[in-house]
C-alpha positions in Angstrom: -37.5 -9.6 -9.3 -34.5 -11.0 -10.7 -32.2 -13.3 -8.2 -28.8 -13.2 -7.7 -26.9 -15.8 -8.2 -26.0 -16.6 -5.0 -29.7 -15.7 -3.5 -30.2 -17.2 -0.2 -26.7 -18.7 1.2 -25.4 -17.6 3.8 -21.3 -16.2 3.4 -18.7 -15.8 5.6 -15.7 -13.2 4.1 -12.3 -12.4 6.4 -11.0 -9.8 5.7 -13.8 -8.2 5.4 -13.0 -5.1 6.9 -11.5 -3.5 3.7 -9.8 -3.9 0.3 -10.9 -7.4 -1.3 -12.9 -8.6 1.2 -14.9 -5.5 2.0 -15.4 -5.6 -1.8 -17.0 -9.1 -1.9 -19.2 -8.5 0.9 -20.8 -6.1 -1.9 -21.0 -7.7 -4.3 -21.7 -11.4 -2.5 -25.0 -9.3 -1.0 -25.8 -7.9 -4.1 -26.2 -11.5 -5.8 -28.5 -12.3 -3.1 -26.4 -13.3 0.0 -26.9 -12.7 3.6 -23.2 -11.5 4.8 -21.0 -12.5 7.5 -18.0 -9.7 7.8 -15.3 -10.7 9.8 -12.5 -9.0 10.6 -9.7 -8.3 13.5 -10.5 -4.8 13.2 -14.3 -4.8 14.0 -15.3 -1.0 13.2 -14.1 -1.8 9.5 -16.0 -4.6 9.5 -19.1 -2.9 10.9 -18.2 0.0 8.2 -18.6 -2.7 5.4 -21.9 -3.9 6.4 -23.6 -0.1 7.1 -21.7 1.8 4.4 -20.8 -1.0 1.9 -23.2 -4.5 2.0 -26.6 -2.9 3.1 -26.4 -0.5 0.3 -25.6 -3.0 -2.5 -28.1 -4.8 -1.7 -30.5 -2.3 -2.4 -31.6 -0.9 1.1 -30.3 1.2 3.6 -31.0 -1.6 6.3 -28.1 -3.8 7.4 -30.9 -6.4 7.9 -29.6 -10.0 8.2 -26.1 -9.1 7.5 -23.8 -8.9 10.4 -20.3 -8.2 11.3 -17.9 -9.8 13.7 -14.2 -9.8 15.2 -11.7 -12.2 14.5 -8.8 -13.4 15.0 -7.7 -15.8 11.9 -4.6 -17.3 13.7 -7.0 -18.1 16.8 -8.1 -21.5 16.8 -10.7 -20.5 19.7 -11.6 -17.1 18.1 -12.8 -18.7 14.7 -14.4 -21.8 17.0 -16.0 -19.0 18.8 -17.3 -17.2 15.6 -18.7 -20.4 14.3 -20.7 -20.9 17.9 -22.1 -17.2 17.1 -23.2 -18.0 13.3 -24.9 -21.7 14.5 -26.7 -20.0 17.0 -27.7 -17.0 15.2 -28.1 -18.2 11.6 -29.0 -21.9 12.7 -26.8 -23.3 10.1 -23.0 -22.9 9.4 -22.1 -20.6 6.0 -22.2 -22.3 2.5 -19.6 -19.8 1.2 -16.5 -19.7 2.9 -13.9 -16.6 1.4 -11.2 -16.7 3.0 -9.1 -13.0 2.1 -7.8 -12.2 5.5 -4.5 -11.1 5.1 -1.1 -9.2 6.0 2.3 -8.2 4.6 5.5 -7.8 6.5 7.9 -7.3 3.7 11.8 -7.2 4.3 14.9 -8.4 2.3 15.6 -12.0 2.6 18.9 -11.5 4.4 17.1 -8.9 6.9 13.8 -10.5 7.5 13.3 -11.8 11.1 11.4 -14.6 12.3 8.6 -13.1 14.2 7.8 -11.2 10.8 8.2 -14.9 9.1 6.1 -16.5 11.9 3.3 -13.8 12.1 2.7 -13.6 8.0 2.2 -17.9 7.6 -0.1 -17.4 11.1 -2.6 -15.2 9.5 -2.1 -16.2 5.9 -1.7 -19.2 6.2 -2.9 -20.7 9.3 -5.7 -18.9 9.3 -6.8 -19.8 5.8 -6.2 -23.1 7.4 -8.6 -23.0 10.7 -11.1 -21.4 8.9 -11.4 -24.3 6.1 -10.8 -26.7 8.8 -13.7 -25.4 11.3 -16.2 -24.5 8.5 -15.5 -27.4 6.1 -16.1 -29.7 9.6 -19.6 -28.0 10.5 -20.7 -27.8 6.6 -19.8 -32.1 6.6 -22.0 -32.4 9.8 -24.8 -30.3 8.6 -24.8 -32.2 5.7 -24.8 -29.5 3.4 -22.7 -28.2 -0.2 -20.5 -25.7 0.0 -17.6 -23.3 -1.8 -14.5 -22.1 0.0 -12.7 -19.6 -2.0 -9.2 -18.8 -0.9 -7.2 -15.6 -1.7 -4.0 -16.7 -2.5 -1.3 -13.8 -4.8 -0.1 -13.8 -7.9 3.4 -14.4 -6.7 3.1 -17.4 -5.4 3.7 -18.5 -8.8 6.9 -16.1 -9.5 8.3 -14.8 -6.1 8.4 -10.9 -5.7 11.5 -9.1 -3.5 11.4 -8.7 -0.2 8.6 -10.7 0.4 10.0 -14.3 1.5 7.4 -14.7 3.6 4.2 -13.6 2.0 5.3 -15.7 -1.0 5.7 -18.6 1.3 2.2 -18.0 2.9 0.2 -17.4 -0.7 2.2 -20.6 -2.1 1.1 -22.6 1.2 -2.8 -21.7 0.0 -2.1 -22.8 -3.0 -1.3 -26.3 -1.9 -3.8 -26.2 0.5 -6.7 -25.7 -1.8 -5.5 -28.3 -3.9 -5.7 -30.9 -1.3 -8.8 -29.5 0.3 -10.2 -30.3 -3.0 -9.6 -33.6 -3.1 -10.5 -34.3 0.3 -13.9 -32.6 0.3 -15.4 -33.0 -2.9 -16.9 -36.4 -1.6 -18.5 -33.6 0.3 -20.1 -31.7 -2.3 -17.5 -28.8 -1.0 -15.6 -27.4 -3.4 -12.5 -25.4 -2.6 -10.4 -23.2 -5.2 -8.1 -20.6 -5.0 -7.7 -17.4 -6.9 -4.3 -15.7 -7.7 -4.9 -11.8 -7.5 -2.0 -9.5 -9.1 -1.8 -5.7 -8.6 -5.0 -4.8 -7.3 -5.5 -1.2 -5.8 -6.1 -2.0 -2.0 -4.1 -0.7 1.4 -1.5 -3.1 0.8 -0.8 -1.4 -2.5 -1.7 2.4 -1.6 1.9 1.8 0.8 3.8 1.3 -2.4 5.9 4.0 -3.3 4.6 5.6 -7.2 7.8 4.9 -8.9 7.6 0.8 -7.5 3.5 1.1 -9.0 4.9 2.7 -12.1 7.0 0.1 -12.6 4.8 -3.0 -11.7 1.9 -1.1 -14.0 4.1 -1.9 -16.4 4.5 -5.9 -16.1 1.1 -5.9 -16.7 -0.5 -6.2 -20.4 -4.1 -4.3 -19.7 -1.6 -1.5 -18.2 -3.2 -0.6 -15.1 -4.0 -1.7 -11.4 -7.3 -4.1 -11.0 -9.8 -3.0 -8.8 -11.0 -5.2 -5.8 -14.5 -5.3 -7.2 -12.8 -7.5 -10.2 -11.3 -9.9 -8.1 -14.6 -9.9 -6.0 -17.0 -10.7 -9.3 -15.2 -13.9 -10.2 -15.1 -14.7 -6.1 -19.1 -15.1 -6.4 -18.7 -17.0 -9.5 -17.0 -19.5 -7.7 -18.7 -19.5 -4.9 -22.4 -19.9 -7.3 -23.7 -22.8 -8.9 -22.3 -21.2 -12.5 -19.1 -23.2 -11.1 -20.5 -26.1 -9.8 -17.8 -28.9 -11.8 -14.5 -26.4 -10.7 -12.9 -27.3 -7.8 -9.2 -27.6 -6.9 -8.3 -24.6 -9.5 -6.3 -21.9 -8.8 -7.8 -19.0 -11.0 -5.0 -15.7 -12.0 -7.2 -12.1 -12.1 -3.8 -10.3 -12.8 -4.6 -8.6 -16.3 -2.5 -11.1 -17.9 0.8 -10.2 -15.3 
């Protein structure tokens, strides 16, 4: 039997509940990994591990996997979800992904503040809490780790009508950076990966004309899937990237 490459670690994925992050909980158990799937809307998550995880990995049984609800912005739902994991895993997650994640788009001049506030809560503070609150139980335990955070290609360029997503996906960036440098005396590595147009519910609401025209900013001429993104999440979150840390990684077909 051939391992994965990821074969025996234990991985926690936000998000999980669909697009990205219900995509690396596939491919993350099909390398080998028990999956956590955590999400605000539970039934998706449970959806991922029945329909999605169990099958990739080559059985029908959910098995070890499990999924969980969420809150990202919650300070004492992710302090609660790491009480769960200790108690029923006996060890916190070695692979943090962190892809939870919402758009409120508007035009600068029309965008209000709660929609401001409540895109950096999840994005952003949420990426936040959960490095925080895993990275803390990972340094106590002792044990390695990768956190791999879903940041967007426009945090490099901007994109209209979305002031505050921008803001929360360039905020990642900058956290993962000095996450990096703050935990590799850790043996925890932290990176980020830039996704561009990648064909998840976020981009399903764009209208055809708006994809037609972003399809065509991009040199490989079409939309990624999320299972691309999610293959170079478990190479950074394997020992195939054991010397990258603090990098922020574009899978945009070449946007």
């Amino acid at each position: 039997m051939v391992l994965g490459i990821v074969s025996g670690r234990l991985a926690l994925v936000t998000g999980a509940g669909s697009g990205i992050g219900r995509a690396t909980c596939q491919v993350l158990s099909r390398e080998g990994a028990t999956v956590i799937a955590a999400d605000k809307n539970y039934d998706a998550a449970v959806e991922t591990i029945k329909k999605h995880t169990a099958l990739a990995s080559g059985s029908n049984a959910v098995g070890d996997h499990s999924a969980l609800e969420l809150e990202v912005s919650n300070s004492q739902s992710v302090a609660e979800l790491l009480s769960k994991l200790q108690k029923e895993y006996r060890a916190p997650p070695t692979i943090i992904i962190n892809s939870a994640g919402i758009t409120k788009d508007n035009w600068l001049l029309k965008l209000s503040a709660d929609d401001f506030n409540n895109v950096q809560d999840v994005n952003l503070k949420g990426t936040f809490l959960i490095m925080q609150t895993f990275a803390k139980a990972l340094t106590e335990a002792s044990l390695p780790g990768s956190i791999v955070n879903i940041s967007s290609i426009v945090a490099k360029y901007g994109n209209i009508g979305q002031t505050n997503y921008v803001a929360s996906k360039a905020g990642v960036v900058g956290m993962t950076k000095t996450a990096a440098r703050e935990l590799g005396k850790f043996n925890i590595r932290v990176n980020a990966i830039l996704p561009g147009f990648i064909e998840t519910p976020m981009v399903e609401t764009v209208p055809d004309k708006v994809k037609e025209k972003m399809i065509k900013l991009v040199p490989l001429q079409r939309l990624g899937s999320p299972s691309e993104v999610a293959e170079v999440i478990a190479f950074l979150s394997s020992d195939k990237s054991s010397f990258i840390t603090g990098a922020t990684l574009d899978v945009s077909g070449g946007f």
